[in-house]
C-alpha positions in Angstrom: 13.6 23.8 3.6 14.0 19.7 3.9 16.0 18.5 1.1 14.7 15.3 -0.9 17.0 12.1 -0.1 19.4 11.7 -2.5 22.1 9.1 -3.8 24.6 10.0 -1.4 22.3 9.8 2.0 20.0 7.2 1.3 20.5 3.1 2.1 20.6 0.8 -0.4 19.3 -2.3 -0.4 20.9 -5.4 0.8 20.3 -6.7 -2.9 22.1 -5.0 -6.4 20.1 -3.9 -8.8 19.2 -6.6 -11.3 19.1 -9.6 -8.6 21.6 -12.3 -7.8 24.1 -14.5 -9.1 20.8 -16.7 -10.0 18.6 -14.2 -11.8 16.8 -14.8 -15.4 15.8 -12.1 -17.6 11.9 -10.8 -18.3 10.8 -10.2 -21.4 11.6 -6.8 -22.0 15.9 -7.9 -21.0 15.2 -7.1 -17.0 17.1 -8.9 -15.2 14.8 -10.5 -11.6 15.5 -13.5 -9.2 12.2 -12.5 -7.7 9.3 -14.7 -7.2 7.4 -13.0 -10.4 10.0 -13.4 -12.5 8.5 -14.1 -16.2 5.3 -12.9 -15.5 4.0 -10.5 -18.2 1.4 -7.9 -16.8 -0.6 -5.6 -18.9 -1.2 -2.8 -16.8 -4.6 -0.2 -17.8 -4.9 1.0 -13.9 -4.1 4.9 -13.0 -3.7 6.9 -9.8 -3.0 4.5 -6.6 -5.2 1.7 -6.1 -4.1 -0.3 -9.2 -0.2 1.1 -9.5 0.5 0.0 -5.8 -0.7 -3.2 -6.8 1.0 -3.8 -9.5 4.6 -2.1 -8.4 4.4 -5.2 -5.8 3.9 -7.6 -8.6 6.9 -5.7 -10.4 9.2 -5.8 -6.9 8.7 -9.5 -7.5 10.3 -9.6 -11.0 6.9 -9.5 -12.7 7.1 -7.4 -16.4 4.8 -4.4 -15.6 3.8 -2.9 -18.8 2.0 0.5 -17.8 -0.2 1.7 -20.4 -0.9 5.6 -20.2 -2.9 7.9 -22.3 -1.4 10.5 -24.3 -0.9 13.2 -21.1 0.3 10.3 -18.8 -1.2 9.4 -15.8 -2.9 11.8 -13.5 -0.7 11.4 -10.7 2.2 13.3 -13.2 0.0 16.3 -12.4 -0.3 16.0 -8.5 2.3 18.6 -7.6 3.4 19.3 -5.0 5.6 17.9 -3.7 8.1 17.2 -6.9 11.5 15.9 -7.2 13.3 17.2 -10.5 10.0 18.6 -12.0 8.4 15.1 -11.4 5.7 14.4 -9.0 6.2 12.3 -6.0 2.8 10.9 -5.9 4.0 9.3 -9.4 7.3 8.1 -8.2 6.1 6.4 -4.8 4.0 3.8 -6.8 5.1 3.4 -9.9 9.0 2.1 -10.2 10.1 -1.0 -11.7 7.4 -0.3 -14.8 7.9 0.2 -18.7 5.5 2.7 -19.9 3.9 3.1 -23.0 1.4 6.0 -24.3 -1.6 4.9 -26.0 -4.6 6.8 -27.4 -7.4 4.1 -26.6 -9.7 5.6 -28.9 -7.0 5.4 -31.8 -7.6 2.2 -34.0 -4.2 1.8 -34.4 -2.9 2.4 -30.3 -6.2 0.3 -29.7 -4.7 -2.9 -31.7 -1.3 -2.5 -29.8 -3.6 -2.9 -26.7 -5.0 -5.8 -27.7 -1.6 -7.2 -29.2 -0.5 -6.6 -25.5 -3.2 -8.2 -23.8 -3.1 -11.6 -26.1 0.1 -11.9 -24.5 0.2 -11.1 -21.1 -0.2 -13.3 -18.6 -2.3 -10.7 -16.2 -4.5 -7.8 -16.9 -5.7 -4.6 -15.1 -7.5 -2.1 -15.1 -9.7 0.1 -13.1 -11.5 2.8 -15.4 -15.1 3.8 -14.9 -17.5 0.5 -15.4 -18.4 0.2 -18.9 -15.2 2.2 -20.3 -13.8 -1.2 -21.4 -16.6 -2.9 -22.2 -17.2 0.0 -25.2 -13.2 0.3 -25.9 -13.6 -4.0 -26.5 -11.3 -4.3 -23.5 -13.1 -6.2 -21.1 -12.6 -9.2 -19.6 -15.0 -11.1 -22.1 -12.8 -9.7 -24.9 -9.7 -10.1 -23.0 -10.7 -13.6 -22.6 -11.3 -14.4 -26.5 -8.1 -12.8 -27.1 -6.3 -14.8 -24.4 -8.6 -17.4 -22.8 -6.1 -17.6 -20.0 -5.9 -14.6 -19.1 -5.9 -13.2 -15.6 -8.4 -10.0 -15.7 -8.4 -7.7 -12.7 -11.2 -5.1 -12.3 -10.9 -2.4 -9.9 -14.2 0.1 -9.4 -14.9 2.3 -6.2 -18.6 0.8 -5.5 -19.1 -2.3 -7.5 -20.6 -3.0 -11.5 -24.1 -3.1 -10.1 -26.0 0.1 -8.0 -22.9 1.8 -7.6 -21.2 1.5 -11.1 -22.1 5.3 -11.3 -20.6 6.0 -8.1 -16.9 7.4 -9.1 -14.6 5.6 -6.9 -12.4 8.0 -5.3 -10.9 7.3 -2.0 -12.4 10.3 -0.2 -15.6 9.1 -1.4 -15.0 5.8 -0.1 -13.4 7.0 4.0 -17.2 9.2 3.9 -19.5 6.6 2.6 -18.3 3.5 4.7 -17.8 4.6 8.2 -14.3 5.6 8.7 -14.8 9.5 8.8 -17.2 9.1 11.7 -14.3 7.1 13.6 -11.9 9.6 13.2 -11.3 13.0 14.8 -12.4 13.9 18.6 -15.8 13.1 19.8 -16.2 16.7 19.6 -14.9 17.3 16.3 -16.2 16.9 12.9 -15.3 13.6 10.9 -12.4 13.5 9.3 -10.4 11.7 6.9 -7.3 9.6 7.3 -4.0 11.3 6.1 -3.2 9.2 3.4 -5.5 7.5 0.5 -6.4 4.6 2.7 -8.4 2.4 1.1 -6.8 2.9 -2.3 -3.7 1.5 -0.9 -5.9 -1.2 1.2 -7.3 -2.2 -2.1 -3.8 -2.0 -4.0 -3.0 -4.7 -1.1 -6.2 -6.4 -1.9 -5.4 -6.8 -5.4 -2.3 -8.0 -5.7 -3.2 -11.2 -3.3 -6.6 -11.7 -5.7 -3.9 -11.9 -8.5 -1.4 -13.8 -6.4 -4.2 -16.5 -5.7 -5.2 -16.5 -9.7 -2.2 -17.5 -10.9 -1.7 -19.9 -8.2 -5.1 -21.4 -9.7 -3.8 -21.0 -12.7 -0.6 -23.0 -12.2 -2.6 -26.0 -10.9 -5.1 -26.2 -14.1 -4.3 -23.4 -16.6 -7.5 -21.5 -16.1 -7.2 -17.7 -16.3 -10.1 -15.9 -14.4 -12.0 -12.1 -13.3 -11.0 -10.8 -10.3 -13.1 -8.1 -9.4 -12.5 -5.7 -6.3 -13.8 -2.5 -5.2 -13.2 0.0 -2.9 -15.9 0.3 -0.6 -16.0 -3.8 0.2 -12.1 -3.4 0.8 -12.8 -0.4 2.9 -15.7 -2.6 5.3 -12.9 -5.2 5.4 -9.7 -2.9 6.2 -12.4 -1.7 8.6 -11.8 -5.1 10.7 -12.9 -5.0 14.6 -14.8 -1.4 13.8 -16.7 -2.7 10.7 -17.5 -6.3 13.3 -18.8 -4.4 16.2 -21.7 -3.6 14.0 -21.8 -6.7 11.5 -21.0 -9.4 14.5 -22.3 -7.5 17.7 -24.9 -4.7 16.5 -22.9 -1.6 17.9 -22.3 1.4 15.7 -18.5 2.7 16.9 -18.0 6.0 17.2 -15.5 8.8 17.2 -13.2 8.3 20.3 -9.9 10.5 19.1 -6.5 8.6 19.7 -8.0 6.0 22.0 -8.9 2.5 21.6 -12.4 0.9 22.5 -11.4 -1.7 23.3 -8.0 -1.3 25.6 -6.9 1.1 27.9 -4.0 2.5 27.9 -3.5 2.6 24.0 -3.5 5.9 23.4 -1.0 9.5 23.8 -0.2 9.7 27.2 0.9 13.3 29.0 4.6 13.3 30.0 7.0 16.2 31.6 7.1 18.0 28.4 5.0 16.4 25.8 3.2 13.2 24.8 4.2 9.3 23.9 1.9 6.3 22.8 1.8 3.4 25.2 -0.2 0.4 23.9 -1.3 -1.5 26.8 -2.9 -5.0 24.8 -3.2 -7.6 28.0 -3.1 -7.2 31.9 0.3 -8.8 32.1 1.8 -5.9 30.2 -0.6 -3.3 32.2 0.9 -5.2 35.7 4.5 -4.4 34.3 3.7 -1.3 32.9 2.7 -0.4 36.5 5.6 -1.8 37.7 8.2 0.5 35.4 6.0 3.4 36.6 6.9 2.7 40.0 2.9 1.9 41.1 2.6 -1.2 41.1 -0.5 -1.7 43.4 -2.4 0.3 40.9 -2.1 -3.3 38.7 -3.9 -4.9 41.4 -6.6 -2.6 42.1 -9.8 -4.3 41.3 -10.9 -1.0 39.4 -7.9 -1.8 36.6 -7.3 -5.6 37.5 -8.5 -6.4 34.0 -8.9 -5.3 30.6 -12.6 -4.5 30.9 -12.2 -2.8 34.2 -9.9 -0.2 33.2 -11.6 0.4 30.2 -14.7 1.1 32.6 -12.6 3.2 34.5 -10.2 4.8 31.9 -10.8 8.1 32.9 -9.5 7.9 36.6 -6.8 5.5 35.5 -5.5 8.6 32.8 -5.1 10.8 35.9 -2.9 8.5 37.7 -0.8 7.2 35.1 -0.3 10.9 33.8 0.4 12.2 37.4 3.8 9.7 37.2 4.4 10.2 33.9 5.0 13.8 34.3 8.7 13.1 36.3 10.2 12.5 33.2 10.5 13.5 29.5 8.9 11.1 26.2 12.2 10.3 25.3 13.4 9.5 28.8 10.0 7.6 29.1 10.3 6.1 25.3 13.9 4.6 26.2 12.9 3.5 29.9 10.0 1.7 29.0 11.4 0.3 25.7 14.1 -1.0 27.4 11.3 -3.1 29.9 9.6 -4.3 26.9 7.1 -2.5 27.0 5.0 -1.4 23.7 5.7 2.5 23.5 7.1 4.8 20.4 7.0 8.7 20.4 4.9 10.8 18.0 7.0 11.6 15.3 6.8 13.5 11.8 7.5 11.0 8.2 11.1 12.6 8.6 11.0 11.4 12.0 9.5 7.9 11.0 12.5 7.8 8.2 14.7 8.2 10.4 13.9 5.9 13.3 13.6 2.9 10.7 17.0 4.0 9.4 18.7 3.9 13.0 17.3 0.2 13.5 18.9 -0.9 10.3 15.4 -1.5 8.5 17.0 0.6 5.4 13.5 2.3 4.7 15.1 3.9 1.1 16.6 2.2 -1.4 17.3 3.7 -4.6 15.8 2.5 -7.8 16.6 2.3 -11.4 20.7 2.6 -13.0 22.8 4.6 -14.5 22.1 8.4 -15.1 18.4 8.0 -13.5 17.9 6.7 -9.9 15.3 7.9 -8.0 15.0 7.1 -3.6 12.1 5.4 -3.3 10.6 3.3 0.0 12.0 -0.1 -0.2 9.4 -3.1 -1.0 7.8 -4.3 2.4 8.2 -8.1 1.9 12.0 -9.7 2.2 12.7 -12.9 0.2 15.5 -15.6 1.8 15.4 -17.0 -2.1 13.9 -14.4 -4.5 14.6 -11.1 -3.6 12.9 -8.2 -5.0 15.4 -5.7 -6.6 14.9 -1.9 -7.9 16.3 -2.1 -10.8 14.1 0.2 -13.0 13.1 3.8 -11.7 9.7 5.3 -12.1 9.3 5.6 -16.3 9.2 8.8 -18.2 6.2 8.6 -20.2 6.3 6.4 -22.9 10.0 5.5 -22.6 9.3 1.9 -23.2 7.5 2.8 -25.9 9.7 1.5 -28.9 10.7 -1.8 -26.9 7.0 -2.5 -26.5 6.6 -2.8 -29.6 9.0 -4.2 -31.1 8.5 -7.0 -28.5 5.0 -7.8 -29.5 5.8 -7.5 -33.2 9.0 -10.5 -32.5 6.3 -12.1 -30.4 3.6 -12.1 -33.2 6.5 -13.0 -35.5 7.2 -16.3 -33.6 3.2 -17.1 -33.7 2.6 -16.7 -37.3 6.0 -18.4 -38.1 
């Protein structure tokens, strides 16, 4: 059985925990040169869509207050895989985060909430529409408590004809397209191996806040910012989603193959397959080239990107008949060395790994002392605000006293 990385195997990051010689301290005593440094977010989202979004904001020094219910967010359940009795799916999104448990329906949990939003700088949330506008959570009562207030809304098909719509990920790859691009043209749809568009939308998020509080920087105005999952899905969609909007073609199921170029796809070798990905005709001419056929570049029939895709089905057999002389990794190592876009077909382990071996240092560990926990290192690197790790994925409702003492000094300072 594959072990879990721990401590002793895993990379740190270039950066110690708790940021550099030139780091401040957030307001629950973090200590963050990132760029979110001092930035208090009141956190209301659960499962993947909203955590994502706001671990980034908390990799960037922001002061993520996560606000469970009483059992904790679902993704404590999703087992397995676990490390230590704790659920991965938890850990992956949520690090860097204080917790607190809160029964919203409880008068007195439901004041702590609203003590919590007066203060924060950013809000979100992404429960059913309607839960917080009965709970007096939404953002019209957010914005009387804290008229500058940045309030984000997450829903899976929008507050209008598809507020009744749950917004579930699944739901979402079905009902916009994506399931009838992938699989075989012979196979039945199928769904993308992670929770696509909830991380799309995380990523969608977290620039809608990023552009608030720039907004708010320039003239102090707080504002909604509403996303949901099926208009991020259309736009993650890109050229797929365009080929119908911009040129009235519905795309279909074409397995690992492109539409638009050829080669980009798996490609047969001696004793298994590699992905070339063939994106102009110079590349295709010195792809040809390393292949040792070069007059197959200047064949009329592959001369240019719309005549091989034309003819991608005589082209396969030839490039697969010289493939065949060698291995992937002989071929992945050959061609790589040319400069040419190639990379073998590889497991997560695999794609671990390879990161690793370039010096990318894919896992860093996060959180101090007893509890540290490897997670996958924040995808943006800062020359002058570095992100750091600092705080590990929270137990539920660790934070819970420091929360609220917070806010009570906080209110103390107001009424003063």
């Amino acid at each position: 059985m594959t072990q879990p990385i721990d401590e002793s195997v895993s990379r740190r990051q270039d950066q110690p925990a708790g940021g550099n010689d030139n780091h401040g301290f957030d307001a629950l005593g973090r200590a963050s040169a990132g760029p979110l440094a001092g930035i208090v977010v009141a956190d209301f989202s659960r499962v993947l869509a909203g955590p994502y979004a706001t671990m980034l904001l908390a990799d960037m020094g922001a002061t993520v207050i996560k606000v469970e219910g009483p059992e904790g967010d679902d993704t404590r359940t999703y087992m397995p895989p676990v490390r230590d009795g704790e659920a991965t799916f938890f850990l992956a999104v949520n690090r860097n985060k204080h917790s607190i448990a809160l029964d919203l329906k409880d008068p007195e949990d439901l004041d702590v909430a609203r003590s919590l939003i007066s203060t924060a700088d950013v809000m979100i949330e992404n429960f059913k529409p309607g839960n917080m506008a009965r709970l007096g959570l939404d953002y019209a009562a957010a914005a009387e408590l804290n008229p500058d207030i940045i309030y984000a809304s997450i829903t899976g098909f929008g507050t209008g004809a598809g507020a009744h719509i749950p917004g579930y990920d699944l739901l979402v790859q079905a009902a916009s397209g994506m399931m009838s691009l992938t699989g075989d043209q012979d196979t039945q749809p199928y769904r993308a191996g992670i929770a696509l568009f909830d991380v799309i939308t995380g990523l969608h998020a977290a620039i809608g806040i990023l552009g608030a509080l720039h907004h708010k920087d320039r003239t102090g105005e707080g504002q909604l910012v509403e996303l949901n999952l099926l208009t991020s899905a259309l736009s993650g969609m890109v050229n797929q989603s365009a080929a119908y909007v911009s040129g009235g073609v519905v795309p279909t199921r074409m397995g690992n193959e492109h539409p638009s170029m050829y080669p980009y796809a798996p490609m047969q070798t001696g004793d298994g397959t590699i992905i070339i990905a063939t994106g102009n005709d110079a590349q295709f001419v010195r792809l040809c080239g390393a292949l040792g056929i070069p007059d197959v570049a200047r064949d009329p029939k592959f001369a240019t990107t719309l005549q091989r895709n034309a003819n991608r089905d005589e082209l396969r057999g030839i490039l697969h008949a010289q493939l065949a002389a060698q291995s992937a990794d002989e071929w992945f190592r050959e061609l790589s060395s040319a400069g040419l876009p190639c990379a073998p077909i590889q497991d997560v382990r695999g794609g671990v790994e390879l990161a690793e071996q370039l010096g990318l240092s894919p896992v860093v560990m996060a959180g101090e002392g007893e509890r540290k926990i490897p997670t996958v290192r924040h995808p943006v690197e800062y020359s002058l605000t570095p992100v750091d790790y600092s705080l590990a994925p929270p137990e539920l409702n660790a934070s819970s006293g420091l929360v609220r003492d917070w806010l009570l000094n906080r209110k103390a300072l107001v009424d003063a």
